[in-house]
C-alpha positions in Angstrom: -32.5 -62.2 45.7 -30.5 -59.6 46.9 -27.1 -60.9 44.9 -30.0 -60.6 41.7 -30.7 -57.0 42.5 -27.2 -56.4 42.5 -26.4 -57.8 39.3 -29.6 -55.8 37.4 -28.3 -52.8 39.3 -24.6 -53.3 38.1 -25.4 -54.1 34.9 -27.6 -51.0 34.1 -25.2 -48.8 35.6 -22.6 -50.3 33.4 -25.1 -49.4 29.8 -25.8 -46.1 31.0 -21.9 -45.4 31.6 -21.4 -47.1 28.0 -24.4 -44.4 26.6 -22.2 -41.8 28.1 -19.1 -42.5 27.0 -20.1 -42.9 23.4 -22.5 -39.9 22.9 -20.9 -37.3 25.8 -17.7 -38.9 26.1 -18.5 -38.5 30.0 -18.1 -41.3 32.8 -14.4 -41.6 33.5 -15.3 -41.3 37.6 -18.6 -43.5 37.2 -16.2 -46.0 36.1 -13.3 -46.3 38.3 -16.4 -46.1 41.0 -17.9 -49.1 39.0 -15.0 -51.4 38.8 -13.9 -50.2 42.9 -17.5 -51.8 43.7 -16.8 -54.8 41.4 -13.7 -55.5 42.8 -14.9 -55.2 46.4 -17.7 -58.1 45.4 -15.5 -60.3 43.6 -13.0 -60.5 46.8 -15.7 -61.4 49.2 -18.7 -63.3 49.3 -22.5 -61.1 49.1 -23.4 -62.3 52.3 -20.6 -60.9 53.9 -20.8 -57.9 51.7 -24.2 -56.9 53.6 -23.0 -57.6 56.4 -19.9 -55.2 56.4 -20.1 -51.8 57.7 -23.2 -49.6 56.2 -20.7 -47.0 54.8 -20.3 -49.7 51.8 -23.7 -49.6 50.8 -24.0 -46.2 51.5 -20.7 -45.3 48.7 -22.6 -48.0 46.5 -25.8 -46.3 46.5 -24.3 -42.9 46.3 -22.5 -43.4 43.2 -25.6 -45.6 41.6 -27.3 -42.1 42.5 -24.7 -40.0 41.0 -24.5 -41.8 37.9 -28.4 -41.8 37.8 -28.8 -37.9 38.3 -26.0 -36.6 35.3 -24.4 -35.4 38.2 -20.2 -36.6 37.7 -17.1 -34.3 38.8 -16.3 -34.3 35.2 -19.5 -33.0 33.8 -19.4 -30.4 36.3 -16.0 -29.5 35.7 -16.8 -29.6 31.8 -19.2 -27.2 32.4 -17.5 -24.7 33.8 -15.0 -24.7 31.6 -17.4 -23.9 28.5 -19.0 -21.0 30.4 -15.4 -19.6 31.0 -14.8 -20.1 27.3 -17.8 -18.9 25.9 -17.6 -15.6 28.4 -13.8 -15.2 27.2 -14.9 -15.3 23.5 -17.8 -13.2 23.9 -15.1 -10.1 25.9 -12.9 -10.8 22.7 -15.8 -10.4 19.9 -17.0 -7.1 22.3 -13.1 -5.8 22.1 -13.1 -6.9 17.8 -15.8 -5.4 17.5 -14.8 -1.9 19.1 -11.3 -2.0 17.4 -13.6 -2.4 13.9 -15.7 0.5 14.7 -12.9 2.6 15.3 -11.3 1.2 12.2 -13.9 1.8 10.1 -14.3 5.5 11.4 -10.7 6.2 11.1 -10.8 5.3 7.0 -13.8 7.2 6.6 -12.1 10.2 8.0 -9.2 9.4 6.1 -10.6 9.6 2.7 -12.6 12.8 3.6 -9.1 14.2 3.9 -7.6 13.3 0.7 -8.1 15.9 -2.5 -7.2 13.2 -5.1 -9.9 10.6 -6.0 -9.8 6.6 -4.9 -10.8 3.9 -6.6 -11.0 0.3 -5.5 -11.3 -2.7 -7.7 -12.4 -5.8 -6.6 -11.7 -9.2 -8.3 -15.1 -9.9 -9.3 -14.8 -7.0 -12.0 -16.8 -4.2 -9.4 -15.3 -1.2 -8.6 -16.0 1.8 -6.2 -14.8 5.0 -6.2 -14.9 7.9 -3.6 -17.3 11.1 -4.3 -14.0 13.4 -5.5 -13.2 10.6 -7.8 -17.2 10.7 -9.1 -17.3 14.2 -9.7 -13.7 14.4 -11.3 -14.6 12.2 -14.4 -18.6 12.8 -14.0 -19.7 9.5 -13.3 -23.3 9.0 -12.2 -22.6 6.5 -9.1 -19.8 5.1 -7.0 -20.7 1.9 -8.4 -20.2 0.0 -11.2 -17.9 -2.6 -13.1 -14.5 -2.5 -14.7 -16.2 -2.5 -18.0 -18.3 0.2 -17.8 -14.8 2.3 -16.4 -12.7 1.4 -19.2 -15.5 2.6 -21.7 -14.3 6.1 -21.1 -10.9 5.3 -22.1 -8.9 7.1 -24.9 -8.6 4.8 -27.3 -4.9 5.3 -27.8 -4.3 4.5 -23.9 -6.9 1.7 -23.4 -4.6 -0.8 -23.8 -2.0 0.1 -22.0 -4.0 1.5 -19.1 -5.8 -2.9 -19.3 -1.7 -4.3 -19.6 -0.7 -2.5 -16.6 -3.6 -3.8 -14.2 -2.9 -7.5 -15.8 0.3 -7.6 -15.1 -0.1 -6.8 -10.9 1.2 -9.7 -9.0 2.7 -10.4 -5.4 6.1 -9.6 -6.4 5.2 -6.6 -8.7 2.0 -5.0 -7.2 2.7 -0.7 -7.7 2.1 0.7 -10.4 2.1 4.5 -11.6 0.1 5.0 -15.1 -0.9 8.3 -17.1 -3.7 8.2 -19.6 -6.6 10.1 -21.1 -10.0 9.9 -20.4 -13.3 11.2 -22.0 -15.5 13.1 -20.0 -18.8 13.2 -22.7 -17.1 15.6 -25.7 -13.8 16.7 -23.4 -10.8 15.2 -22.8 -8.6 14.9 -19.3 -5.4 13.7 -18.6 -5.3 11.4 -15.4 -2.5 10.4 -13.4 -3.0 7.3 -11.6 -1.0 4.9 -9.2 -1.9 2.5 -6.8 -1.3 -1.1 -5.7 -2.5 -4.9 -5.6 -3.7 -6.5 -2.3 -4.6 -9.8 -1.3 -6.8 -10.9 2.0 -8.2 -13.6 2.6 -7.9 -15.5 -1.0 -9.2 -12.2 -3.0 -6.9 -9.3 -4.6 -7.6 -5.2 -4.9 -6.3 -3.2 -6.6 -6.5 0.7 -4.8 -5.6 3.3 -6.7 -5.3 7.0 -6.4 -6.5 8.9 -9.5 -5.7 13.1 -10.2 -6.4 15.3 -13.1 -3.6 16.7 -14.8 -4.5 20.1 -16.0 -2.2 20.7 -19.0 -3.4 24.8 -19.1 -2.0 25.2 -15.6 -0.9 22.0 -14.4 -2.7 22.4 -10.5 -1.6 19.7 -8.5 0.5 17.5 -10.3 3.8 16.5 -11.0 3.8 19.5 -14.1 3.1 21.8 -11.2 6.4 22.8 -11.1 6.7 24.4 -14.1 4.3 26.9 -12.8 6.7 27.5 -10.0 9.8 28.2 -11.7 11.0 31.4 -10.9 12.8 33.0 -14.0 15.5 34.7 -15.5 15.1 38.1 -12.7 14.8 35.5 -9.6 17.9 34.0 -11.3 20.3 36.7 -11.4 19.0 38.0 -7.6 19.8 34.4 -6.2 23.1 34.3 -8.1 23.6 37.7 -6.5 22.6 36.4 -2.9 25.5 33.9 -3.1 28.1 36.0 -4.5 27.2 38.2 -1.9 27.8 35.8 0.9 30.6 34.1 -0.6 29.3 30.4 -1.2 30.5 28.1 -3.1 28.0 26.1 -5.6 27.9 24.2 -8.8 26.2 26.8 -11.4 24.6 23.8 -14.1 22.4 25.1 -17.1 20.1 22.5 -18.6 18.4 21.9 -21.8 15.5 19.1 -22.8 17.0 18.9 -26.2 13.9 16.8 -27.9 11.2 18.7 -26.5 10.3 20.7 -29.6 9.6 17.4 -31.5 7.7 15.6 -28.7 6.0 19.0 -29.0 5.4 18.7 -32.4 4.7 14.9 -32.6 2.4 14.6 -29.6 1.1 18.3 -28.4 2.5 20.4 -26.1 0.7 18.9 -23.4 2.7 16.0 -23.3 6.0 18.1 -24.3 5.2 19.5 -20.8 4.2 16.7 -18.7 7.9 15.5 -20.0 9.5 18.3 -18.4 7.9 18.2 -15.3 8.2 14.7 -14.4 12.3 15.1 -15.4 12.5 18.8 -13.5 10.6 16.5 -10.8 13.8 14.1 -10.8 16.2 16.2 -10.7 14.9 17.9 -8.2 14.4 15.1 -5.8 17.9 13.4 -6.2 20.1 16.9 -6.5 17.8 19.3 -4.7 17.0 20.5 -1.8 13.7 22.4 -2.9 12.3 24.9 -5.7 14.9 27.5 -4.8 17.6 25.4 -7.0 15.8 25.2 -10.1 14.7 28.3 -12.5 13.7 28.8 -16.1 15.8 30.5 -18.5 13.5 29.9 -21.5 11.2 27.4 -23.0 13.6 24.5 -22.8 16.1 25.9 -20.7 16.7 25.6 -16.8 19.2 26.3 -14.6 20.1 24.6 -11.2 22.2 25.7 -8.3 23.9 22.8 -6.6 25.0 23.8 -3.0 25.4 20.2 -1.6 28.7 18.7 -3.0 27.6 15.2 -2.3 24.6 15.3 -4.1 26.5 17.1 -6.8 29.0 14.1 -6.7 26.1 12.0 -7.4 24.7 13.8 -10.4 28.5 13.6 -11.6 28.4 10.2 -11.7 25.7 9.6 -13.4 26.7 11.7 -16.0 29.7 10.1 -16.4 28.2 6.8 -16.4 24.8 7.7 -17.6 21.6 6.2 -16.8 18.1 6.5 -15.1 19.0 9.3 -12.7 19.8 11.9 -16.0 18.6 9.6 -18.9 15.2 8.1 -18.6 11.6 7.1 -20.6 8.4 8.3 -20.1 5.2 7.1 -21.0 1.7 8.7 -20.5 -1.1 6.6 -21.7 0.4 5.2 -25.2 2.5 7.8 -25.5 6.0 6.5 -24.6 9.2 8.7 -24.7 12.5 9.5 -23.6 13.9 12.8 -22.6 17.4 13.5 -23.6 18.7 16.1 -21.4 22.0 18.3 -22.5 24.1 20.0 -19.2 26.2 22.7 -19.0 28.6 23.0 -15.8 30.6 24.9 -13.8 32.1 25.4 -10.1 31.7 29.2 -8.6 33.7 29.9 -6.0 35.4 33.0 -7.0 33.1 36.1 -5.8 35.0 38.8 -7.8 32.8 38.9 -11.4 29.3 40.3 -12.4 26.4 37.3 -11.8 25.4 37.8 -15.9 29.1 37.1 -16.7 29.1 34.2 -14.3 25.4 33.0 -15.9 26.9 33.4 -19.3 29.6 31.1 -18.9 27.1 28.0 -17.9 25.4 29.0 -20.9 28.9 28.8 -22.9 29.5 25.4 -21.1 25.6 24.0 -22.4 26.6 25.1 -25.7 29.6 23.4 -26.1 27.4 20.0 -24.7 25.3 20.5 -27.4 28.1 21.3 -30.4 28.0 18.3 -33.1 32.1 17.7 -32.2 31.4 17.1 -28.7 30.5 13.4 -28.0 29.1 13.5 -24.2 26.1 15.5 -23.0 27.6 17.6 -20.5 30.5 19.7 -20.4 32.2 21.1 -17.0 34.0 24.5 -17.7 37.3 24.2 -15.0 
């Protein structure tokens, strides 16, 4: 009877482990427990296994028990474990969380700081600009599709503005574009430049977008033609330094094609030109505003105190390209500025400034004589 019980005992023990360790994948100690108390029985006979010391039966009930009650080291252990994991994760979505929040509150602020309008284009053809953006080009939400954007384009400029967003990719993602755009019976110029980005397995473009004023040119690149100081500011400067004895490269410059852009296009373009080459010029060979001054309409003079940067504008006139010779284009208007420079190296303090002005001036002419076959000439 009692070698019966054992078996039914045994034997159910053994299912319930087998439940476990195919739903739970529990039972590992029920087991080794299991096969301990089989192995006991197998070496001796049952009578003599009740009649060995109670702690046998006791450890065989125990872990019959044990088994019985879901109650294992493992599952205990298990247990834990989740309940440190799951505390863990929930400290580390509080702390994403926070960081998004602040985040979020930082690029809000951020774009209340900026003057210049922002667009952002999504990839399912939706885009959404900032309020300045809205009220610069009057549109009635911050919402709405490509589409509906491009609508307003000028017609000459649509399809270049379209080819420049195409042609984004990972390896050439800026982009800087100029174009027109209609504003009901008016006309702006915008300046626009931005860049692709991809997260998560979508792309967006952000741009920045500013009007170009082409009356006054307020903050744009053309803004510097409002800031020239001219021909009285010239000759007090060219005082200053013959004054104080400093050397400096005296260079007179003319835009020699201006007049027919001018003519071809408007002067509004003639003078977006200028100010994106004036722009150049100044960023590779100047310092600031104070080296650059207007003589006339297409006439500037620049005052070169740094002898390496000097040496670098001599080069490239010697060897031409992009840094003194270089295209344009503002919305389908493309163009190249051919600029004609008249040089020469003051650092003899004994002469009037209009003499010393005058002989840049001789220099640019000379440049600009049919016989001469370069665009420069440097008076030594």
């Amino acid at each position: 009877m009692e070698t019966t019980v054992f078996i039914v005992v045994a034997a159910l023990w053994a299912l319930w482990l087998l439940f476990k360790a195919a739903v739970f994948k529990k039972g590992f100690f029920e087991w080794v427990l299991l096969l301990a108390c089989a192995t006991v029985f197998s070496l001796t006979e049952w009578t003599t296994l009740l009649t060995t010391p109670l702690i046998w039966q006791i450890l065989f009930a125990l872990g019959v028990l044990m088994s019985l009650l879901f109650f294992d080291i493992e599952d205990f252990r298990t247990r834990k474990g989740e309940e440190n994991r799951w505390n863990r994760l929930k400290r580390e979505i509080k702390q994403l969380e926070t960081s998004f929040e602040s985040l979020r509150k930082r690029f809000i602020g951020t774009i209340g700081l900026i003057k210049d309008g922002l667009a952002f284009r999504s990839d399912d053809k939706t885009m959404f600009v900032t309020d300045r953006l809205k009220d610069m080009l009057a549109f009635d939400t911050n919402d709405f599709t490509w589409s509906a954007f491009e609508q307003g384009l000028h017609e000459d400029d649509a399809d270049v503005y379209k080819n420049t967003i195409r042609k984004l990719s990972r390896r050439s993602p800026d982009y800087d574009v100029s174009y027109r755009y209609r504003i009901g019976a008016k006309i702006v110029w915008v300046k626009e430049y931005g860049t692709l980005i991809h997260y998560h397995n979508r792309k967006m473009v952000i741009s920045v977008c500013r009007p170009v004023d082409v009356r006054t040119y307020p903050k744009t690149p053309v803004e510097v033609l409002n800031r020239l100081k001219i021909g009285h500011d010239y000759l007090e400067k060219l005082q200053r330094l013959n004054r104080d004895k400093m050397p400096f490269h005296l260079i007179c410059v003319e835009l020699r094609n201006i007049p027919a852009v001018n003519e071809r296009y408007g002067r509004d373009i003639g003078d977006l030109m200028m100010g994106e080459f004036l722009n150049k010029i100044r960023h590779h060979f100047l310092k600031d505003d104070e080296g650059v001054f207007r003589i006339s309409g297409i006439r500037f003079a620049l005052i070169i105190r740094d002898e390496r940067k000097y040496s670098i504008l001599h080069r490239a006139l010697q060897h031409g390209g992009e840094l003194v010779n270089f295209e344009m284009q503002f919305g389908g208007v493309k163009e190249a500025v051919y600029p004609y420079f008249g040089i020469q190296y003051v650092s003899h303090f004994d002469e009037p400034v209009d003499e010393m002005a005058a002989r840049s001036v001789k220099a640019l002419d000379i440049a600009l004589s049919e016989n001469h076959q370069e665009n420069y000439f440097i008076i030594t």
